[in-house]
C-alpha positions as CSV (number, residue, x, y, z in Angstrom):
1,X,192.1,-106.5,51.3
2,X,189.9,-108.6,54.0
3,X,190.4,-109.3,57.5
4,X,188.6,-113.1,58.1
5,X,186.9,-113.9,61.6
6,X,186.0,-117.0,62.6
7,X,183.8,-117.4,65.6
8,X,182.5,-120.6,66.8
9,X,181.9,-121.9,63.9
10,X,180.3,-125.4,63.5
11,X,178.5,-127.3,60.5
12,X,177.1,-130.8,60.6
13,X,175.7,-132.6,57.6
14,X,172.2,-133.5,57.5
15,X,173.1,-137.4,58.1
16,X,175.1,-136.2,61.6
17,X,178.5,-135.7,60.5
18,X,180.2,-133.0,62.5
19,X,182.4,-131.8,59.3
20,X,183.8,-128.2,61.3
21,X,184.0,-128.4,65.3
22,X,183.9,-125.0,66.8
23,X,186.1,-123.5,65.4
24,X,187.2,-119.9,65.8
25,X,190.1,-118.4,64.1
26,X,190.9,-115.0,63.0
27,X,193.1,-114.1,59.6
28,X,194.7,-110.3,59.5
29,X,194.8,-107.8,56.0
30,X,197.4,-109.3,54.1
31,X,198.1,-112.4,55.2
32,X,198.9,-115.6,53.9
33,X,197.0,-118.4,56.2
34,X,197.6,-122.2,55.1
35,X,194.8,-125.1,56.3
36,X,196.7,-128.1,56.9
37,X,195.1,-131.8,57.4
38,X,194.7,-134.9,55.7
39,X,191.5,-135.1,53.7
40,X,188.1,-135.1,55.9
41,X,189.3,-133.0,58.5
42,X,187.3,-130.2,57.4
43,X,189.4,-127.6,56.0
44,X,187.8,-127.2,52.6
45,X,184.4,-127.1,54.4
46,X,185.9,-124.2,55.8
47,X,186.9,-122.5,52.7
48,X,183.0,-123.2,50.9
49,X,181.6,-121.4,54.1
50,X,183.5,-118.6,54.0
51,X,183.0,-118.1,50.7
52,X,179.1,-118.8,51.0
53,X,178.6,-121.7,49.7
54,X,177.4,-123.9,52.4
55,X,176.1,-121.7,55.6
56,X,177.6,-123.2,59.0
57,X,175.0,-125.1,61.7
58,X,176.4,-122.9,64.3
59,X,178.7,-119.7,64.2
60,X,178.9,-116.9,62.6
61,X,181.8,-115.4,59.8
62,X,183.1,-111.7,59.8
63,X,184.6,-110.1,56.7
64,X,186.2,-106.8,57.7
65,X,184.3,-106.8,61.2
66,X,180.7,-107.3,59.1
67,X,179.0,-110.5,59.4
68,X,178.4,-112.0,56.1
69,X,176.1,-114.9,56.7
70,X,172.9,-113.2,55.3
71,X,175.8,-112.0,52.2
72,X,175.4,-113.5,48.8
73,X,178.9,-115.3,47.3
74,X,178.6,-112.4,44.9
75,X,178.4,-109.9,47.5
76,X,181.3,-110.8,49.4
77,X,184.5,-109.2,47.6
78,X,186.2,-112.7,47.5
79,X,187.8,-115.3,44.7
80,X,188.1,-118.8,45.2
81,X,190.8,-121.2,43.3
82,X,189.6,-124.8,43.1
83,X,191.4,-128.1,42.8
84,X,189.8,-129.0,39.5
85,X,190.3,-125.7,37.7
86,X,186.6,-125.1,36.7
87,X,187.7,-123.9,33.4
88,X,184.9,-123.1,30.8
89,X,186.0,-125.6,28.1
90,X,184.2,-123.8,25.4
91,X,185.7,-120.1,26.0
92,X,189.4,-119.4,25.1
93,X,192.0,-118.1,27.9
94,X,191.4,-114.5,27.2
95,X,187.5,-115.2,28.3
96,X,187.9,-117.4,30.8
97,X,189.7,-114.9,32.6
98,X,187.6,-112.0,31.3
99,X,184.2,-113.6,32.0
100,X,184.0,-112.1,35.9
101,X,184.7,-108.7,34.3
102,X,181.6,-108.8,31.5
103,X,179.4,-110.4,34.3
104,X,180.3,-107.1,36.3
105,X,179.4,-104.9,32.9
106,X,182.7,-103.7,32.5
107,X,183.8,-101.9,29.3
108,X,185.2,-104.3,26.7
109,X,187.9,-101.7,26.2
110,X,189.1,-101.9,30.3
111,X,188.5,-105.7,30.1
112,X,190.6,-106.3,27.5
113,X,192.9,-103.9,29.0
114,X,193.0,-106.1,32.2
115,X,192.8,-109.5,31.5
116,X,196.0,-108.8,29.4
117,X,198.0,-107.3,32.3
118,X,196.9,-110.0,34.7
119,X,198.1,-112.4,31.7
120,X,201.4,-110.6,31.3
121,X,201.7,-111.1,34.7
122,X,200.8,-115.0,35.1
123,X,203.4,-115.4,31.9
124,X,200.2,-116.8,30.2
125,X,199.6,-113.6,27.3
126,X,200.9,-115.7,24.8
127,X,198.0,-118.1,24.6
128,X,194.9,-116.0,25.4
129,X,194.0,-117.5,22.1
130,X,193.9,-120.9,23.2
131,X,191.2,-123.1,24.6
132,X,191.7,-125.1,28.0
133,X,192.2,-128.1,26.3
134,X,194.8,-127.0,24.9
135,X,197.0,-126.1,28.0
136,X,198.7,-128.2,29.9
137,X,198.3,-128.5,33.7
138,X,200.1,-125.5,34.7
139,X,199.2,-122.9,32.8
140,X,195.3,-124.1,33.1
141,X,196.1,-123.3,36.7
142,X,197.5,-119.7,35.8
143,X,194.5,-119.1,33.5
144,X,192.4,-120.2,37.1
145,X,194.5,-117.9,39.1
146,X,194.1,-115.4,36.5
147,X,190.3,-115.5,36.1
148,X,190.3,-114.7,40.5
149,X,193.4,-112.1,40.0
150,X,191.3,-110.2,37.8
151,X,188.1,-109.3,40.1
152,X,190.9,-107.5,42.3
153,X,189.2,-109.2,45.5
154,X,189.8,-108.8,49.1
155,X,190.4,-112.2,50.0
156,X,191.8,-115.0,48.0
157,X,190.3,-118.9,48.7
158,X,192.8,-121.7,47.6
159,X,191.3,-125.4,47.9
160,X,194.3,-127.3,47.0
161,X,195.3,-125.8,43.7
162,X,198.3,-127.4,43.2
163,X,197.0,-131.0,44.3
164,X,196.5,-132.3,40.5
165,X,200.1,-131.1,39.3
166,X,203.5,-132.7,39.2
167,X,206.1,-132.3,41.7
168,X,208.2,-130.0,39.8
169,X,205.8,-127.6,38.6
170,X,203.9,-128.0,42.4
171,X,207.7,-126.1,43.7
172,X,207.8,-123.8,40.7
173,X,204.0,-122.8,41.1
174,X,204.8,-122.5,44.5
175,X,207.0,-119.7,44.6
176,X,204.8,-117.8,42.2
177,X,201.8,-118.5,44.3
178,X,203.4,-116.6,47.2
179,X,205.0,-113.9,45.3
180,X,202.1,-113.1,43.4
181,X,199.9,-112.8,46.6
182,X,202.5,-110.6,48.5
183,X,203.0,-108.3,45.7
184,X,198.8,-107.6,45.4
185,X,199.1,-107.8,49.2
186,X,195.6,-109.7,49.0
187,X,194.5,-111.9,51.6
188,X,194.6,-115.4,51.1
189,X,193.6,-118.8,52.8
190,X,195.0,-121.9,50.8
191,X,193.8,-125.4,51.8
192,X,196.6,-128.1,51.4
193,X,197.2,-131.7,52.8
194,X,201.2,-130.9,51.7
195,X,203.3,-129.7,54.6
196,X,205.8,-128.6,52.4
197,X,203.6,-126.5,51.3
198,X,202.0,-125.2,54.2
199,X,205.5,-124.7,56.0
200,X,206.1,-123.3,52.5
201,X,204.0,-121.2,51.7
202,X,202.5,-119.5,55.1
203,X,202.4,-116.7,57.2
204,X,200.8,-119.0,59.8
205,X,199.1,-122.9,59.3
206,X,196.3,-123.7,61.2
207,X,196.0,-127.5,61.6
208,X,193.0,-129.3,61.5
209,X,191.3,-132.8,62.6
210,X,188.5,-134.4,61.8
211,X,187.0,-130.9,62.0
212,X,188.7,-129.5,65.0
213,X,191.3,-127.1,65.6
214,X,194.6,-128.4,66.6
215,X,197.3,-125.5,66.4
216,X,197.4,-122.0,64.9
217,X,201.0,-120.6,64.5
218,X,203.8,-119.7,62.2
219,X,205.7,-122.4,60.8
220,X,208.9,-122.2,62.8
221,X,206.0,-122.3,65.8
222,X,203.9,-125.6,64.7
223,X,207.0,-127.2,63.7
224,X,209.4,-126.6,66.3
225,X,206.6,-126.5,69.7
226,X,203.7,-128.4,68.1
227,X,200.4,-128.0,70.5
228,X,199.4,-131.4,70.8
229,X,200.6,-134.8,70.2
230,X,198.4,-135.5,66.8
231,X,200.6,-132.4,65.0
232,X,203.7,-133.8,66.4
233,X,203.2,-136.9,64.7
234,X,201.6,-135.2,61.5
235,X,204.7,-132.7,60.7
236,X,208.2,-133.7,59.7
237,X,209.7,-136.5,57.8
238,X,210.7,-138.0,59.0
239,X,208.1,-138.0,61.4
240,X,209.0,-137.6,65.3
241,X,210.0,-140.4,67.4
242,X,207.2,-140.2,70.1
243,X,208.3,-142.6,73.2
244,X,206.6,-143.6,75.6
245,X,208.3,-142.7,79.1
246,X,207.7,-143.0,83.0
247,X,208.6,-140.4,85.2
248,X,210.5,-140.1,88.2
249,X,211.5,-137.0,89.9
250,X,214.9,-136.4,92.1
251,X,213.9,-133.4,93.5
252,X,216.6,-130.1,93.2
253,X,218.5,-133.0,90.9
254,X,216.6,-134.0,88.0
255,X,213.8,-135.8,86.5
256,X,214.5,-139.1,84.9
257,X,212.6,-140.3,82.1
258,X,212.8,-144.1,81.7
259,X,212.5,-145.8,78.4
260,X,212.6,-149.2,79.0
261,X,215.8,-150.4,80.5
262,X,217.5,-146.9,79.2
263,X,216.7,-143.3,80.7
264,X,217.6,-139.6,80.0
265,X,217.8,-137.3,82.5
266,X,216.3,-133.6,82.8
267,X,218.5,-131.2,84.7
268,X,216.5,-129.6,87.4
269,X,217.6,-126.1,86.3
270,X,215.4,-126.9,83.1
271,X,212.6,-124.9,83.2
272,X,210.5,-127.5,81.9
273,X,211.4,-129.8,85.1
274,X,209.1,-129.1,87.2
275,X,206.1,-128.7,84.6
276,X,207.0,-132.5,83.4
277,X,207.7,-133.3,87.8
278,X,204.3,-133.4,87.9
279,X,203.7,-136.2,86.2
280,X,205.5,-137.9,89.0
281,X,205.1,-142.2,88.8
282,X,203.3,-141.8,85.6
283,X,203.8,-142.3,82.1
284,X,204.1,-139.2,79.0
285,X,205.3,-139.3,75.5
286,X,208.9,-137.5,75.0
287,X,208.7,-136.1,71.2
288,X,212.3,-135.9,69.6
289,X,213.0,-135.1,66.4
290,X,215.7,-137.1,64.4
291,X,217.8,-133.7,63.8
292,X,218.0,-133.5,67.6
293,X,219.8,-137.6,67.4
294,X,223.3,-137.1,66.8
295,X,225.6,-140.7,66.0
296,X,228.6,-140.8,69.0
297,X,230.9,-143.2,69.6
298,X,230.0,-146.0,72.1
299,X,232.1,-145.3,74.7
300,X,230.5,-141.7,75.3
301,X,228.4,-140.9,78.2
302,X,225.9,-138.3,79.3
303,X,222.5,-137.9,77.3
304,X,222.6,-141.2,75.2
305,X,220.4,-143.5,74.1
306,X,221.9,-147.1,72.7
307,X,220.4,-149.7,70.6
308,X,220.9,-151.9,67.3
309,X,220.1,-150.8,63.7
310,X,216.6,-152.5,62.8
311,X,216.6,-151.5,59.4
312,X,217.9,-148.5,57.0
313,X,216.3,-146.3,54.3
314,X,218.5,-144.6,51.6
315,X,217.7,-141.3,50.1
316,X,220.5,-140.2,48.1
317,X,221.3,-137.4,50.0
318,X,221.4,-139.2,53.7
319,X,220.5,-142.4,54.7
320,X,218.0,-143.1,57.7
321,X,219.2,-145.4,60.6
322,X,215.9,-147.0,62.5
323,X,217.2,-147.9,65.9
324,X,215.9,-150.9,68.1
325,X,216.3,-149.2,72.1
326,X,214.1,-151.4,74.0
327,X,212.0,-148.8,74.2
328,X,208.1,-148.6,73.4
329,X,206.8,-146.0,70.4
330,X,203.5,-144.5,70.4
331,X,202.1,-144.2,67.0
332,X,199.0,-141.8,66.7
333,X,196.6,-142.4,64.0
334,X,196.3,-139.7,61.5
335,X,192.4,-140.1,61.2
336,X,191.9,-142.0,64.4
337,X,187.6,-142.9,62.9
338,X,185.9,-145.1,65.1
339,X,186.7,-146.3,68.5
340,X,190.4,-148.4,69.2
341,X,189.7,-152.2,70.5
342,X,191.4,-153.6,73.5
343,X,194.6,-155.8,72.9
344,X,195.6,-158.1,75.7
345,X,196.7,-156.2,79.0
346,X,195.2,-152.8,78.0
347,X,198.1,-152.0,75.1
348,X,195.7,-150.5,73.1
349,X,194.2,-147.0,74.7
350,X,192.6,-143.9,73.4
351,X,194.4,-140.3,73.9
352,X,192.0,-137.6,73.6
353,X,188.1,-137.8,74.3
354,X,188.6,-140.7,76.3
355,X,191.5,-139.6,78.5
356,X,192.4,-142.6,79.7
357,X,195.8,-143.0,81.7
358,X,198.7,-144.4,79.8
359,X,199.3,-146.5,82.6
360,X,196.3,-148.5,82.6
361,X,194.9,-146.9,85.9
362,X,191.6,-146.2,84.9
363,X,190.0,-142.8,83.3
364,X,191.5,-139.3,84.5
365,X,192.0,-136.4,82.8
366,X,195.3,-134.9,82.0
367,X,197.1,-131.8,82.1
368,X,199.6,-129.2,80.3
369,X,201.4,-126.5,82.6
370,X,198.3,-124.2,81.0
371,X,195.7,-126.2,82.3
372,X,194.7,-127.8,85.7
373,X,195.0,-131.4,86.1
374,X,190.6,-132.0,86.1
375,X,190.1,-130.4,83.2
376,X,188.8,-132.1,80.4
377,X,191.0,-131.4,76.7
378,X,189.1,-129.9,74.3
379,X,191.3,-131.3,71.9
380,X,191.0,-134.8,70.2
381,X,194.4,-136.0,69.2
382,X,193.6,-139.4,67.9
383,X,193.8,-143.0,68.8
384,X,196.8,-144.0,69.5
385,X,198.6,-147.7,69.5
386,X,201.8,-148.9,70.9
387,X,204.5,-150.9,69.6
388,X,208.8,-151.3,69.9
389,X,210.0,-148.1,68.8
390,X,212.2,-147.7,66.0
391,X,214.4,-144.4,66.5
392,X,214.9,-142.6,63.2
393,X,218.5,-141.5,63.6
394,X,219.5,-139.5,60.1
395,X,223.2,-140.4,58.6
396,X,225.4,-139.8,56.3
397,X,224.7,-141.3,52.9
398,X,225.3,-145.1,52.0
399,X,226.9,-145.2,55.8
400,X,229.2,-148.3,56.3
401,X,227.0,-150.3,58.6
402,X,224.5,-152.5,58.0
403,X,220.6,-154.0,60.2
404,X,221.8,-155.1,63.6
405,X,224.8,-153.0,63.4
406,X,224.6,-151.4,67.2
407,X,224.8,-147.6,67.2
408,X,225.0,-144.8,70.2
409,X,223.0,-141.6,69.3
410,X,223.5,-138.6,71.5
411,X,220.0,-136.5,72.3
412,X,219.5,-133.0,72.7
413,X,217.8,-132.5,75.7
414,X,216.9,-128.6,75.0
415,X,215.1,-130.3,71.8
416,X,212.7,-132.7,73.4
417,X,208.7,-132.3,73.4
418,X,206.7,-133.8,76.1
419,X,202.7,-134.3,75.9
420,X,200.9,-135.6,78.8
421,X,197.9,-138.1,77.6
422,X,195.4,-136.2,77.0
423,X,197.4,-134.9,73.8
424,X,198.3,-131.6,75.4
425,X,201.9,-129.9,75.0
426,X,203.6,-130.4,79.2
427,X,205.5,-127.3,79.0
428,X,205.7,-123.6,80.4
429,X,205.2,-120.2,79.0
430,X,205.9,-122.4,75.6
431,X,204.2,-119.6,72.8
């Protein structure tokens, strides 16, 4: 078992590309960490320098408290999984899995001895016989597991095993995946762009962006308070309804957040009143899941948002309303490359690097209640766009309305996210 430190950690590509950002994360003995981003952001680059096969620009990597950088793959006590397999075609199952074990010298007697329990164990010990191409997708991907299992590392590397599967055997592999790795109590890192199977699958996720950090933290924690606005937008489906809202404060009253022609209204004695009151005259994005839209009938009042049905989506088990509020939606891009290009009267702005007010006022850096109002994010959250939101409202299954049907949705105030523009979370004492 292997304890992983990150520290720092950079690595650009000889043409320039900055593929890993400073990045610095620590893994403890036993646990099961997830890298979650769509492809590019960096996560498998991760993986290869951990495992030695690329060396970072900048950094350094600590297995068990011992830097490793000057360590040979070989020397580092760790398997890696890949995507494709990397099966020897010409050897049978019982080889493949083996072959780690001869290259150590091991005793055919104790090899044999081993690469049948690990088989036994992977439900695979009926075909050690067999040649890869012979398998089908799954159980190539147990002989792969099988052929790391068998080294007894300390630290498992996954690069998105599970990527070239089928959704039914992705679940079922799933399960095994996770139980397998508990029971050996082995470290592991997996590298996924599925958030079912990060949320799945992890101990913590650690989200990445075109090479940067965005949030560390267990599921319930990245789901439910996401750090910045780019892993709002990038977890849930469906994905959160991020409005864009100015702010007005009614001091010892409430704070009123106005979308459009409609507002909500933040109690006072809400602790996270008087981190968002700071935001005073300006304009934030209010997060809200659809779980925390609930249809009401029109004639209630309080915390309720009113609009017309735009269109619906039906998925068997619940249908999805998409509500027209008069409101204005602001969709991050989940790559964000290259730089966004002005649309008429300043629509189009950049969150992140940039920092560049919402409202049009010129460049000034934002703030969350953990850091002061002039200093610069770190974080890069992607370009952003705006457009008329569409409210994703979840109901009941083949409901009896129908596009331009108008509908009243209740909102949970305790369930609302707010992110100033500079992508950071506007809350207190919120992890």
């Amino acid at each position: 078992m292997s304890t992983v430190l990150l520290k720092d950690v950079t690595k650009v590509w000889p043409d320039g590309t900055v593929a890993v950002d400073h990045v610095s994360l620590d893994v403890t003995d036993g646990e099961f960490l997830v890298l979650l981003g769509p492809s590019g952001c960096g996560k498998s680059t991760i993986l290869r320098m951990i495992a030695g096969l690329e060396d970072p620009s900048e950094g350094d990597i600590l297995l068990n408290g011992d830097p490793v950088l000057e360590l040979a793959p070989r020397d580092r006590s760790i398997a890696m999984v890949f995507q494709d397999f990397a099966l020897y075609p010409h050897m049978t199952v019982g080889d493949n899995i083996g072959f780690p074990l001869r290259l150590s010298g091991m005793e055919p007697g104790n090899r044999i001895e081993r690469v049948g329990d690990v088989a036994s164990a992977l439900g695979i010990g009926d075909v050690l016989g067999r040649k890869p191409s012979q398998l089908s997708g799954g159980q190539r991907q147990r002989v792969a597991m099988g052929r790391a299992i068998v080294r007894r590392p300390g630290l498992f590397l996954m690069d998105e095993p599970l990527s070239n599967l089928d959704s039914g055997l992705r679940a079922e592999l799933r399960a095994e995946i996770t139980g397998l790795t508990r029971e050996l109590g082995v470290t592991t890192m997996y590298v996924t762009h599925d958030q079912a199977e990060a949320l799945t699958m992890a101990d913590r996720v650690a989200i990445m962006r075109k090479g940067v950090l965005q949030d560390v933290g267990t599921p319930t924690e990245v789901y439910g308070r996401p750090a910045t606005l780019y892993v709002a937008a990038f977890l849930g489906s469906p994905r959160m309804n991020l409005l864009e809202a100015s702010v007005y404060v009614h001091l010892d009253q409430y704070v009123a957040l106005n979308f459009g022609e409609q507002a909500l209204y933040l109690p006072w004695t809400d602790i996270r009143a008087r981190a968002v009151a700071h935001y005073h005259g300006e304009r934030i994005v209010v997060g809200m899941r659809a779980e925390a839209l609930t249809p009401v009938a029109p004639e209630v009042q309080g915390d309720v948002l009113r609009g017309r049905i735009r269109f619906l989506e039906h998925h068997g088990h619940e249908s999805l309303a998409f509500l027209d509020i008069g409101a204005t939606a602001i969709v991050v891009d989940e790559m964000g490359t290259g730089k966004p290009e002005a649309e008429q009267g300043g629509a189009l702005r950049r969150f992140g690097s940039t920092l560049q007010k919402l409202t049009g006022r010129g460049n000034s850096n934002g703030a969350t209640a953990t850091q002061p109002r002039d200093e610069r994010s770190v974080l890069d959250p992607g370009r952003h766009h705006r457009r008329p939101a569409e409210l994703a409202v979840r109901l009941a299954p083949y409901p009896a309305v129908s596009p331009g049907h108008p509908l009243a949705v209740a909102v949970r105030m305790d369930m609302l996210h707010f992110f100033a523009e500079s992508g950071g979370r506007i809350d207190v004492g919120w992890r």
